[in-house]
N, C-alpha and C positions, 0 to 999 in steps of 0.2 A: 505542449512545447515540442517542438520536432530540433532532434540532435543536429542538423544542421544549419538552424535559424543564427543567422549572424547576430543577431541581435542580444543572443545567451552570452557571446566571448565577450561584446560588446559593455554590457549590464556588468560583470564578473561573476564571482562566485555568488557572491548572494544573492542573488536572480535567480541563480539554481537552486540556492538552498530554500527559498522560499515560492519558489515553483512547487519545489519535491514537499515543503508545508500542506500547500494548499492541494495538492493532488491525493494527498497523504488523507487530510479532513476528507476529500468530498468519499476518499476510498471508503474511510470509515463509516461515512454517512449511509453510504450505498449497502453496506453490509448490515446497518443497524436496520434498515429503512426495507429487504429481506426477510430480518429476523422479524420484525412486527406482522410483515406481509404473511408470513406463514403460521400465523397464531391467528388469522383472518379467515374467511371460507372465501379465498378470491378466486376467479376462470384461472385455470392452467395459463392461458393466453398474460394474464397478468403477471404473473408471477416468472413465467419467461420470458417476459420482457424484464422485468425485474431484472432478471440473471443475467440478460445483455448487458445493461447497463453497467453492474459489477464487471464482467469479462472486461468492456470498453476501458471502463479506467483504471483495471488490472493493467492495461497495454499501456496507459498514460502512465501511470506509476512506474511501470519498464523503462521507459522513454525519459523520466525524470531520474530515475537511477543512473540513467545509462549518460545523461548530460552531465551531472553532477559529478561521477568519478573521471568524466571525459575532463571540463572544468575544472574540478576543484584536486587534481593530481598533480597537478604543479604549482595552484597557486592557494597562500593563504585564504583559507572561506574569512575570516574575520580580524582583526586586531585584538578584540574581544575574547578572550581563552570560554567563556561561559555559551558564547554563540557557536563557537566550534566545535567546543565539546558536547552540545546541543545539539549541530547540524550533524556531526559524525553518526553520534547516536540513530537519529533520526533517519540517516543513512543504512548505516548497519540494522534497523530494525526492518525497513521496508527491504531490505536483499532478504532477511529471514522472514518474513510475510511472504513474497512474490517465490521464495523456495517452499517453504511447506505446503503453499497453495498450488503449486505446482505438482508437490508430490502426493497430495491430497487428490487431487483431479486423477493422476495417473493410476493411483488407486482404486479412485471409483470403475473408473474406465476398465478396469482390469478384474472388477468383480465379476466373475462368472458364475462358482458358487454362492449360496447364502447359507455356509456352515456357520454354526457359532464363531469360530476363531477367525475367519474370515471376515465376519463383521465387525467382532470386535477389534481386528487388527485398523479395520476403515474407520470408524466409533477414533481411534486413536489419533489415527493421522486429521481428524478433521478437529478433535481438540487441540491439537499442537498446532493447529493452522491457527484456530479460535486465540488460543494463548499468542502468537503471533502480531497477530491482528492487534488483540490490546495493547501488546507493546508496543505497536504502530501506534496506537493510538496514544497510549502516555508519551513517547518519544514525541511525538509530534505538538500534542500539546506544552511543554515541555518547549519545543525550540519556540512555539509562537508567544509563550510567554517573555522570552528571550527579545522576539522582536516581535510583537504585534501588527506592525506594520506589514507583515507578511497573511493578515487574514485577509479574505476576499468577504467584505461586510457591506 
């Protein structure tokens, strides 16, 4: 969904909040779908395509936060208290996803040594990303139970 598609003010809020659903699953999926990949003996070449794939809907994930507080800043996401408090979550779970995973990457990026505490400070940030993620992932499950009708099946 690109933040200037007329179509999102159009929809209202819940358009966005079930955008940011399904972009939320495929995130997860892509992470899970990774994690298998490297318990595998697969080419380099696979596996970094793999990684594209997560960056790619790292960016869609951006792009559906960034519609959803654009949207849903002035107008009620629901009549529903149970969808809001849902969609919120589900909000504020992918803002803390898209920052750990940020500070996680920055991290990496910034290993020069490979002293123990240097690792283990990386080891760290890449669990609190991990921890992140699941809550991405219960939050999201979580709103689609809410509304189903937001799964892409």
């Amino acid at each position: 969904m690109m933040s200037d598609d007329p179509t999102a003010a159009e929809q209202g809020p819940l358009y966005c909040c079930d955008a940011l659903a399904r972009t939320a699953a495929e995130t997860c999926r892509q992470h899970e779908r990774v994690a298998r990949l490297n318990t595998l003996a697969v080419a380099a070449s696979e596996l970094g395509a793999a990684h594209a794939m997560i960056d790619t809907i790292d960016l869609a994930l951006a792009e559906c936060v960034k519609d959803f507080e654009t949207t849903c800043a002035t107008v009620s996401i629901s009549d529903d208290a149970d969808v809001r408090q849902a969609a919120s979550a589900m909000w504020l779970a992918a803002r803390e996803y898209l920052r750990r995973h940020s500070i996680a990457e920055k991290a990496s990026r910034q290993l020069t040594q490979h002293d123990a505490e240097k690792l283990g400070d990386l080891h760290l940030e890449y669990e609190l990303e991990a921890s992140a993620l699941l809550g991405l992932k219960h939050a999201m499950s979580t709103y689609q139970k809410r509304r189903p009708e937001s799964r892409c099946q």
